[in-house]
N, C-alpha and C positions, 0 to 999 in steps of 0.2 A: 696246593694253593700257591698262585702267585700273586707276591703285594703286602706286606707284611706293617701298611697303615692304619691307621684305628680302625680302617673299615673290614680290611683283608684280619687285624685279630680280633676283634670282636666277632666274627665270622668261627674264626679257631677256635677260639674259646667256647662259644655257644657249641657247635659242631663236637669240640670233647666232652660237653657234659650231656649232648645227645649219644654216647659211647661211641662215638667214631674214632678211627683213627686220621689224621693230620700231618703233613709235610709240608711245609710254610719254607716259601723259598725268597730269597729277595736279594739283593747287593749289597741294599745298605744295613742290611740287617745285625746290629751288634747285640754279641750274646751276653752281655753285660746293662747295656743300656738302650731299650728299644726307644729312647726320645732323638735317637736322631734319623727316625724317619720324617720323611716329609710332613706328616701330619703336626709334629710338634713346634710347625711354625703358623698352625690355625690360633684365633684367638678364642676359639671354641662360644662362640655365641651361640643361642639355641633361640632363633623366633620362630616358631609355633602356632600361636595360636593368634600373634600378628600378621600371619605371610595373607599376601594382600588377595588370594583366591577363595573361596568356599565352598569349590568341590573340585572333583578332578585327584588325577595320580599322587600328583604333586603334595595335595591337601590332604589327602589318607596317610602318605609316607609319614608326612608331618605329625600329625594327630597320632599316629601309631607310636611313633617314637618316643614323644609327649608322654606316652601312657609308662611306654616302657623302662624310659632311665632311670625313673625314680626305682624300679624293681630293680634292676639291674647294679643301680648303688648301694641298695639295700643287701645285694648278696653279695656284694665288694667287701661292703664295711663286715659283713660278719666274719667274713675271713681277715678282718684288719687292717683293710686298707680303707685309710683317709682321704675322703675324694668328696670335699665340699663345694658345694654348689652356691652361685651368688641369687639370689632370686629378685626377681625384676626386671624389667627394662621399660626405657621411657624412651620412643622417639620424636624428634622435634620435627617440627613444619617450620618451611623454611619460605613458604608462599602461601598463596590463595586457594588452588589446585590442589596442594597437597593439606591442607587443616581441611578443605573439606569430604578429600577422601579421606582423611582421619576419621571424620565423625562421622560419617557411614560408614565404615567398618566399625565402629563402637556397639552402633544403631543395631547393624546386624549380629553381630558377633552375642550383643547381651540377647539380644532373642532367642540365642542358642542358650543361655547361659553362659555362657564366656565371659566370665569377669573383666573385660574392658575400659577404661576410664577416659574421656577426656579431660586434659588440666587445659586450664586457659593460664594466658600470661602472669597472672596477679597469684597462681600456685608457682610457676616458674620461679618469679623473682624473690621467693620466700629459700631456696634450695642454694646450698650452700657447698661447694666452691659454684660461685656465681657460673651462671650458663649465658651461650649469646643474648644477647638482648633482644639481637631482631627474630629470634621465634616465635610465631605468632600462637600457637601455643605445641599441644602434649600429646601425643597416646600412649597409657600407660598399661602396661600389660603385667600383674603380681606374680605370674606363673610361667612365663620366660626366664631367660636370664644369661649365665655364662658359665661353661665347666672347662674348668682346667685340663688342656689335651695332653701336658706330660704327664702328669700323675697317674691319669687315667690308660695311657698306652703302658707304665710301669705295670699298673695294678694288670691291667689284661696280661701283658707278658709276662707277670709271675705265677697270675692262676693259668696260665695257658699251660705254660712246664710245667706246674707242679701237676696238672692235670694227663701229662703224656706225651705234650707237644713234638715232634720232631723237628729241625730248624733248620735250613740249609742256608750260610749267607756265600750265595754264589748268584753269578746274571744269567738268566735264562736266554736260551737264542733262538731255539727252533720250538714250536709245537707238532705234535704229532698222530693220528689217531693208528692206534696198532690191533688193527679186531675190534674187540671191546671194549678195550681198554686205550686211557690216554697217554702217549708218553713225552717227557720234559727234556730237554735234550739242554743241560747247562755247559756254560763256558768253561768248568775245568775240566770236561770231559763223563761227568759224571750223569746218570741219566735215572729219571726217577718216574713211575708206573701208578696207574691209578683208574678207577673205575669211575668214577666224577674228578675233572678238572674245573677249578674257580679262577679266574682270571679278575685278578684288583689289583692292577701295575697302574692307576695312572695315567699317563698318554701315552705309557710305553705300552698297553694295554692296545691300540690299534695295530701297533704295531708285531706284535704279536700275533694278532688273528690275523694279522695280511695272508700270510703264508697259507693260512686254511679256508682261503678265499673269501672271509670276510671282511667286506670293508666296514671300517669302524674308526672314522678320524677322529682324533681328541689332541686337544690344541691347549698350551701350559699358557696362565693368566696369570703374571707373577702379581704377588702383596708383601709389601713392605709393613712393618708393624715397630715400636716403637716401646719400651719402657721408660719411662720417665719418674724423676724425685722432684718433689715439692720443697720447695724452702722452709717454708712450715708446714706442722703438722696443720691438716687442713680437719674441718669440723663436718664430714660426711655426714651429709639427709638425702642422697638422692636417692628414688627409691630402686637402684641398681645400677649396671648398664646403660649410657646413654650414646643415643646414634640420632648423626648430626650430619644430613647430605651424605648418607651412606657411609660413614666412617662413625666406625665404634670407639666410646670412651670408656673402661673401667677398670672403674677404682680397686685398687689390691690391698688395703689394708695389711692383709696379712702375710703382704710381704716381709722382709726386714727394715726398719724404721719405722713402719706405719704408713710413708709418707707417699706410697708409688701408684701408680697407673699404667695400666697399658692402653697405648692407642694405635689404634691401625684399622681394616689393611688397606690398602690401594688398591687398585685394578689398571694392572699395567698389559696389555696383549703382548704375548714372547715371554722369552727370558732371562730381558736385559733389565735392571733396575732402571728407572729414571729418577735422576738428580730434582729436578721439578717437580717432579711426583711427591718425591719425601721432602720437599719443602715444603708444599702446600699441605702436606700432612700436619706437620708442624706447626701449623697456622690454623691448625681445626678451629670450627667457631670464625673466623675472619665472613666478612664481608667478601662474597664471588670477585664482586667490580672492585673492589677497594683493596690496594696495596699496600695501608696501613694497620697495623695489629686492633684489636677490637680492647678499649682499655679495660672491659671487666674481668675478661679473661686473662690479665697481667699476670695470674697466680699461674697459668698455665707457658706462657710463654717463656715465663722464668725459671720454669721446670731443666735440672738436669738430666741430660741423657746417660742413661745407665744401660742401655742395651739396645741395639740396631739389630733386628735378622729379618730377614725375608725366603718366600718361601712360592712353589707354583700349584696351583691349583690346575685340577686337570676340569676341562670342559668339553662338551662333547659338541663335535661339530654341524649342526642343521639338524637338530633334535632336545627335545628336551633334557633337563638334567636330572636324575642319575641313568645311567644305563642299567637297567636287568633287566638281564635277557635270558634264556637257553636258548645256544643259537645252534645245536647238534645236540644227541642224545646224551647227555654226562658231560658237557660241555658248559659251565655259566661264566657269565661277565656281570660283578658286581663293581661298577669303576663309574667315575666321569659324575663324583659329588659335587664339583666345583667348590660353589662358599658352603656347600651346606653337608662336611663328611662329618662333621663331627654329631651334629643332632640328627641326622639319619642312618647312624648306623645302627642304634639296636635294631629296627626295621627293616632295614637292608638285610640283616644278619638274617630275622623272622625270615624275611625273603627266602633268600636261598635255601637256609634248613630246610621248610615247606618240600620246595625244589627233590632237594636231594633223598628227604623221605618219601616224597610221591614216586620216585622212581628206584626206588632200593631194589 
């Protein structure tokens, strides 16, 4: 396997308790602490059973996954790992256009059964740390929500090794197919053999398959994201996660103090930070046309910055997002999640398993 992101070890992981054997290769891979792959700059949102479709690839991924993390945490925590989940989310409407595809997707969604809520303004202004004012109102979804992507890439890389893992942190250069079998040609000269290759690199993931004549362009969308402290302890009722004109707010309590939040990310094309970008972050809640701060939100603007990181997101270029594919015999691309690697990967992961025992 190359890619060794929540999505490339949830992959591994699954994969060793199907009794495979595993060679997980990547650069940035440290055999101490796998949180500084790229995925540990997601804010790990999981929307679900709000993504604004109701059928289709996209909509099954989703709903698969849904089913899946809670099983998935459940056999975390019985090995001892701590990997809590925030439950909820609430998105605001920030027009006309969008409260009213709010409450048609309520409309439909509860005919599925799907616990969806619309709140109007007069639930908003009861929620405390005060929310923009000009949202016209809510959709509130109880079974979304947010999961923490470091913890969760630790927990996976401990039960990966303890399960068998092999681990190579080197950069891959060449792919190769040798007969039957696939071979990995790395940067220190080292080369590694295999009957099913997985390719989850990321954008480096196109570039990879060039050589084997598939084109596969994927293009880095950086996001910026933000932790912040409160001056005072603030008195949380919202009922989770809230996204506000595509930027997520949530509350950490259980950070250190009590008092923290993370907000982010951006969608920046490239992978150059913009300065503008992470002001108007800063400004979440602000009025689009309006240059001045929004006074309710004074509790948030007053907020210390406790932590800046940014991170890219791989997209795949004139095609839907995520890639899986078998694109040769023993050959898969599990890459190109964009915003959404973190709640599809136990699905993805289903994915390929399938994959690779259909063709044992």
């Amino acid at each position: 396997m190359v890619g060794a992101g929540l999505v490339g070890l949830s992959l591994a992981w699954q994969l060793l308790l199907w009794g495979r054997s595993v060679q997980l290769i990547d650069p940035q891979l440290e055999q101490a602490d796998p949180a500084h792959s790229g995925s540990a700059a997601a804010l790990g949102v999981l929307m679900a059973q709000v993504f604004h479709r109701s059928s289709g690839r996209a909509w099954r991924l989703r709903q698969r996954s849904h089913q899946l993390w809670p099983l998935w945490l459940a056999a975390l925590e019985r090995r001892g790992r701590r990997l809590p989940r925030r439950q909820g989310l609430l998105q605001l409407a920030s027009c006309q256009a969008e409260l009213e595809h709010q409450q048609r997707l309520v409309a439909e969604r509860q005919r599925r059964g799907i616990p969806l809520e619309h709140w109007g303004p007069d639930q908003l202004k009861r929620l405390q740390p005060a929310l923009p004012a000009v949202a016209l109102g809510g959709l509130h979804s109880p079974n979304d929500g947010q999961l923490d992507p470091g913890p969760v890439l630790q927990a996976l890389w401990a039960e990966a090794r303890a399960s068998g893992l092999q681990a190579s942190r080197d950069a891959v250069v060449q792919l190769e197919r040798r007969g039957r079998d696939w071979q990995v040609h790395c940067r220190s000269g080292n080369r590694h053999s295999a009957a099913w290759l997985v390719v989850s690199a990321g954008v480096a993931s196109g570039l990879l398959l060039e050589n084997l004549g598939h084109l596969l362009p994927m293009e880095p969308v950086l996001g910026q994201a933000l932790e912040l402290e409160l001056a005072a302890a603030p008195h949380w009722n919202w009922p989770g996660v809230c996204q506000w004109r595509g930027l997520n707010l949530v509350p950490r309590p259980d950070l250190p103090g009590g008092r923290r939040l993370w907000l982010g990310a951006t969608l920046e094309p490239g992978s150059q930070a913009s300065p503008g970008a992470l002001a108007d972050l800063r400004r979440w809640g602000d009025a689009a046309s309006s240059p001045t701060t929004t006074p309710e939100l004074g509790w948030l603007h007053q907020a210390r910055l406790v932590r800046h990181w940014q991170g890219e997101r791989c997209r795949p270029v004139g095609r839907p997002a995520p890639v899986l594919e078998q694109l040769e015999p023993g050959l898969l691309v599990v890459s190109g999640h964009y915003r959404n690697g973190v709640l599809l990967a136990p699905a993805s992961a289903e994915w390929a398993c399938a994959q690779i025992e259909a063709g044992r």
